[in-house]
LOPAPA-389366 format. One line per field, with one value per residue (C-alpha): residue number from 1; residue in three letters; x, y, z. Coordinates in Angstrom, 2 decimals. Layout:
BEGIN
num <- (NUM|...) $
residuo <- (ALA|...) $
c1 <- (X|...) $
c2 <- (Y|...) $
c3 <- (Z|...) $
This chain:
BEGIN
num <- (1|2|3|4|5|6|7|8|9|10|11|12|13|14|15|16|17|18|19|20|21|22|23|24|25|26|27|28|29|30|31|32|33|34|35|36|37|38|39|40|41|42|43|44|45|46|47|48|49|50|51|52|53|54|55|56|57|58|59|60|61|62|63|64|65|66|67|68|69|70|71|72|73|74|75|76|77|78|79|80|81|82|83|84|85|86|87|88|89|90|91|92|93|94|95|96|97|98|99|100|101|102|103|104|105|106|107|108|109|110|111|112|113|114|115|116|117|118|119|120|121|122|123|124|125|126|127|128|129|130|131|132|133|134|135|136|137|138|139|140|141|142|143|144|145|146|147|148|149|150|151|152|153|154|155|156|157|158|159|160|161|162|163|164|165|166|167|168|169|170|171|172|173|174|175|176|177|178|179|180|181|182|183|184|185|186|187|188|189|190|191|192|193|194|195|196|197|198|199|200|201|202|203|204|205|206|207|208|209|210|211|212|213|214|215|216|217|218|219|220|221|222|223|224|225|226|227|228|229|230|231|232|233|234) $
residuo <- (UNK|UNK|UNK|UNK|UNK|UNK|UNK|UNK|UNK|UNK|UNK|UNK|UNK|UNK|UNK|UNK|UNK|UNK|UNK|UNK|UNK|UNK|UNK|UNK|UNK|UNK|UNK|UNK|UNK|UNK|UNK|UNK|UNK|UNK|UNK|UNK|UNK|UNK|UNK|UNK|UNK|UNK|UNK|UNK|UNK|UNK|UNK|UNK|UNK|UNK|UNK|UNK|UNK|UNK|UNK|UNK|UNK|UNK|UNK|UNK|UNK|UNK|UNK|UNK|UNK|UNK|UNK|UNK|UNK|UNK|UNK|UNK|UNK|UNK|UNK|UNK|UNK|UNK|UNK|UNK|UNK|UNK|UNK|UNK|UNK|UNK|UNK|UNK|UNK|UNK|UNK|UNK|UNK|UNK|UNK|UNK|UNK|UNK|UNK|UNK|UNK|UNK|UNK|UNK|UNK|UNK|UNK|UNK|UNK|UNK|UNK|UNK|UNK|UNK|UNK|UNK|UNK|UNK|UNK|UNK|UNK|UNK|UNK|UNK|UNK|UNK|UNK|UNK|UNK|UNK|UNK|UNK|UNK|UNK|UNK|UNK|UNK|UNK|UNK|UNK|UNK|UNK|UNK|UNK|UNK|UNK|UNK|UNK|UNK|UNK|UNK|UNK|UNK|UNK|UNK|UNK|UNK|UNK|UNK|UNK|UNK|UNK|UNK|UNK|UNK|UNK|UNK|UNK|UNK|UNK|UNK|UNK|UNK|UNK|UNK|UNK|UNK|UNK|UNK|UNK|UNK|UNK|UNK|UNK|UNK|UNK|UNK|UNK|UNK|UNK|UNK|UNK|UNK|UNK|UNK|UNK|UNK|UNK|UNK|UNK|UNK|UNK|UNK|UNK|UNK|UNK|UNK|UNK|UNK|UNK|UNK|UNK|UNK|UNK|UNK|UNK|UNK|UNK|UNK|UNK|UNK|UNK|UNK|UNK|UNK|UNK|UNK|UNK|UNK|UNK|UNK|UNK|UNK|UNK) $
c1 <- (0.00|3.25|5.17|8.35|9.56|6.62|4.01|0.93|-0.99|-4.26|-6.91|-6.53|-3.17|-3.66|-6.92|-4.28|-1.55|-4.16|-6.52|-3.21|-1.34|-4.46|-4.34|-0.77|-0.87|-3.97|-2.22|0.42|-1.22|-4.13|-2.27|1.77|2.27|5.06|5.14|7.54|9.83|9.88|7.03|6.59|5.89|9.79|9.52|6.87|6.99|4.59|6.15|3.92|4.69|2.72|-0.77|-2.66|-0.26|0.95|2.69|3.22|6.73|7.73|11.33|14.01|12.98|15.59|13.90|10.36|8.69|7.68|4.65|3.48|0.40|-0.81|0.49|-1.18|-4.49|-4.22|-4.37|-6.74|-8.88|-8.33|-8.94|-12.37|-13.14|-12.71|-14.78|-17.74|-17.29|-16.78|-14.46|-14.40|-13.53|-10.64|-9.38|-9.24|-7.43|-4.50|-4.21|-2.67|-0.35|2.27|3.50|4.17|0.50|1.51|3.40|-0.17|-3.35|-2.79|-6.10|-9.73|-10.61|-7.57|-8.58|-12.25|-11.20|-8.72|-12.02|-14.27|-11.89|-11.59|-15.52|-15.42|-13.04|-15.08|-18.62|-17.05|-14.61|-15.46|-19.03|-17.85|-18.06|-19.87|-20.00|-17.12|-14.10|-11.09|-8.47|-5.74|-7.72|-9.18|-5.00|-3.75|-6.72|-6.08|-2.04|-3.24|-5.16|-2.43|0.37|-2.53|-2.78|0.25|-0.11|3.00|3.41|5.62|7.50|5.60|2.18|3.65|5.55|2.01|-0.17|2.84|2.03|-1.36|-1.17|1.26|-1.21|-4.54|-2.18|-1.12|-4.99|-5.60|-3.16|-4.14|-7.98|-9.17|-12.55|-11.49|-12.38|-9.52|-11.49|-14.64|-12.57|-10.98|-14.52|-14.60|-11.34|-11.72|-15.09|-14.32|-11.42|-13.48|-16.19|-14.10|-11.02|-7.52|-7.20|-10.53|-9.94|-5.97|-8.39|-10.83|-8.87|-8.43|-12.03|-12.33|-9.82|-12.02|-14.84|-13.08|-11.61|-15.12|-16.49|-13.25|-14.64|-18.03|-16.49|-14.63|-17.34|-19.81|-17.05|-17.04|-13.49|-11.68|-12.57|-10.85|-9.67|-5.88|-3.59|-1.48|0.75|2.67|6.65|8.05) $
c2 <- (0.00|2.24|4.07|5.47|6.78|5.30|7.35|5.94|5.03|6.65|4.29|6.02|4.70|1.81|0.91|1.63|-0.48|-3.28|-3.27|-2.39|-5.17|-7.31|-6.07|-6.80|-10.25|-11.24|-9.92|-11.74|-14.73|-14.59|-12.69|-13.19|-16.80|-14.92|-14.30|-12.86|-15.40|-13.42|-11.07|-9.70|-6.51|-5.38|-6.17|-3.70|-0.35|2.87|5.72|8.74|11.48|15.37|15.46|12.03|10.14|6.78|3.65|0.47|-0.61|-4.13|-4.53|-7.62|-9.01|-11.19|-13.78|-14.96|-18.23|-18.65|-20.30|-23.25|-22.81|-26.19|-24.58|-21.36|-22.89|-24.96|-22.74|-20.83|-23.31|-23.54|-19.98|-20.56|-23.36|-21.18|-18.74|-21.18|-22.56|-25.89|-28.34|-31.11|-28.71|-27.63|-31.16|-31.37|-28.75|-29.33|-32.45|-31.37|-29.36|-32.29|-33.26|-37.01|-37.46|-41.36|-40.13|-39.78|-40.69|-43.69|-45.11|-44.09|-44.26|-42.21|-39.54|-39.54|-39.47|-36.15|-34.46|-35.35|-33.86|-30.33|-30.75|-30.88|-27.97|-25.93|-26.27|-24.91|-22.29|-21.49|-20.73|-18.87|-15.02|-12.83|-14.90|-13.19|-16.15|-15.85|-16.30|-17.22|-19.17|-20.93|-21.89|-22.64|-25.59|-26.56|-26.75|-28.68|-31.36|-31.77|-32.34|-35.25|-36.33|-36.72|-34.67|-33.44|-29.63|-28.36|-25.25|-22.75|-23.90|-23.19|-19.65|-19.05|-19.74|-17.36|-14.62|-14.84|-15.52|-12.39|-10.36|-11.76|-10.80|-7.10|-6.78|-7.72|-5.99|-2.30|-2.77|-5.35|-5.18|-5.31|-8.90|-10.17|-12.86|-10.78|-7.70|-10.39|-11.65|-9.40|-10.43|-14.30|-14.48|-12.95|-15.00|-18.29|-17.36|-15.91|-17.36|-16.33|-13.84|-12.08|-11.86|-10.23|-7.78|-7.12|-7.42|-3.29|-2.65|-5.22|-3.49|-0.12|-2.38|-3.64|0.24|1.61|-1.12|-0.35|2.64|2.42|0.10|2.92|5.23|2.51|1.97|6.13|6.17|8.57|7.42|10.04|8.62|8.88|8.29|5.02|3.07|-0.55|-1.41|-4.40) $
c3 <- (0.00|-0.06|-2.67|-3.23|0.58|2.14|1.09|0.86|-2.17|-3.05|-4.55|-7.66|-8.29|-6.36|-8.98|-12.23|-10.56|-10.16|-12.97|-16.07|-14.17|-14.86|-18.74|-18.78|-17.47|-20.03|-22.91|-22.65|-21.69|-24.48|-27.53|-26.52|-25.44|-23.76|-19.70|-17.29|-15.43|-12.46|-11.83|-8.29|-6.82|-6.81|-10.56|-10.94|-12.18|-11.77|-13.62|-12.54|-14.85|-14.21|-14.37|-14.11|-16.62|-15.20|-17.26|-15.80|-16.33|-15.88|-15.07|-14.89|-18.25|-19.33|-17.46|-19.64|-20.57|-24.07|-23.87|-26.93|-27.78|-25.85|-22.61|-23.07|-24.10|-21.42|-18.93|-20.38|-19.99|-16.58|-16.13|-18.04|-16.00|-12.69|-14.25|-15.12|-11.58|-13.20|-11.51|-13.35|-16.29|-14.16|-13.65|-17.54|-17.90|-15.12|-16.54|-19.30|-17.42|-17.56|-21.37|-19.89|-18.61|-18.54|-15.66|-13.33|-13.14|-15.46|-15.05|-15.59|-11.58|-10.60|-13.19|-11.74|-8.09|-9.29|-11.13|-8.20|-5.86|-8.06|-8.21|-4.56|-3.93|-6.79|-4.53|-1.85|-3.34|-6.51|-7.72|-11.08|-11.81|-9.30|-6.34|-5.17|-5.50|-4.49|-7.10|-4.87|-2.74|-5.48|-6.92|-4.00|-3.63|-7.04|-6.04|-3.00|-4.87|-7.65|-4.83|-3.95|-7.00|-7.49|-10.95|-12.72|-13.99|-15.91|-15.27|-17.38|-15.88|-12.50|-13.33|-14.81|-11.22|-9.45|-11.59|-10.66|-7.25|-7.52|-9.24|-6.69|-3.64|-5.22|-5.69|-2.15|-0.37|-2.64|-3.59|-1.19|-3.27|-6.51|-7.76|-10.01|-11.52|-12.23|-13.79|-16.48|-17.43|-20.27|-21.85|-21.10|-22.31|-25.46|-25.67|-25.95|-28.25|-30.83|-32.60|-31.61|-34.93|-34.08|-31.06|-31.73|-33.43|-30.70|-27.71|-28.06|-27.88|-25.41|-23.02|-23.39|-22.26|-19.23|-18.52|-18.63|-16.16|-13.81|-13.96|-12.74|-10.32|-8.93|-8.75|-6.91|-3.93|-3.67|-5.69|-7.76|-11.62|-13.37|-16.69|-17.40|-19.95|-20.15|-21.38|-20.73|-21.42|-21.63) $
């Protein structure tokens, strides 16, 4: 919740640290197949110029995973999964988190015990968008279950959960009612019903969507919504 000299954020900046760290993190997930090796909150830049200009600047970048395009649909689909509140869904997709899936689960009743589990965890955790889940909490019960399991992840899939349970924990700690999960509805919705070159194209618009309900977001929890300009580096 502290700046530069331990000054303390205001929930304007502490909304665009939060929501454009969101952006960043889905764009390169859904359009880059590219994602920081290393992203925590040291890693993380606000340059505040005069006026109400801020760009997020994301620092240490010689350390990325490329992602294949298996990986990051993969975990896509676990990230749709969490937001349909599905758990068996889930279980699908972590289990192809491991490219030697003869490794685990190597018969039919092991597989249904995993995805009974997840549904399990899901009921209680994870109802889907707007029943207020908790990204991280959600993850780390997933993580629990696959350590069960016995389920092996590659390294991507795993410097892919950090970054979000970097990103749910940022949230937390600077907009404690700012729903992570909820605010990428837009963007991961869109991203299933349309295919990956339409979507390239209408991620843009998309963004402006998501912006304008960050917005009204902000207003609704007596916030500062002024618009400003931005931009991300990598």
């Amino acid at each position: 919740t502290f700046g530069t000299g331990g000054t303390r954020l205001d929930r304007h900046r502490s909304h665009f640290i939060v929501s454009r760290g969101e952006d960043l993190y889905l764009k390169m997930l859904l359009v880059d197949n590219l994602m920081h090796a290393d992203l925590h909150p040291g890693n993380i830049l606000l340059d505040a110029e005069e006026g109400s200009t801020y760009r997020i600047v994301l620092l240490d970048v010689g350390m990325v995973a490329r992602l294949t395009q298996q990986e990051s649909d993969a975990f896509i689909g676990l990230l749709q999964a969490i937001g349909a509140g599905d758990g068996r869904a889930a279980s699908r997709a972590v289990l192809r988190f491991s490219t030697e899936p003869q490794e685990f689960c190597v018969t039919p009743e092991q597989m249904d015990a995993f995805a009974e589990d997840m549904h399990s965890l899901f009921l209680e955790r994870c109802r889907g968008y707007g029943t207020g889940v908790k990204f991280g909490e959600v993850l780390r019960g997933v993580l629990a279950l696959v350590r069960k399991h016995h389920v092996s992840i590659e390294a991507n899939y795993m410097t892919l959960v950090m970054n979000v349970l970097c990103l749910e924990g940022m949230a937390t700690a600077l907009l404690p009612d700012y729903n992570v999960l909820d605010a990428a509805r837009p963007l991961l919705v869109t991203h299933r019903l349309l295919p990956r070159p339409l979507f390239k194209v209408a991620m843009p618009l998309v963004q402006r969507f998501k912006r304008l309900r960050d917005s009204v977001f902000m207003l609704r929890q007596g916030g500062d919504a002024r618009s400003s300009r931005s931009a991300v580096e990598v």
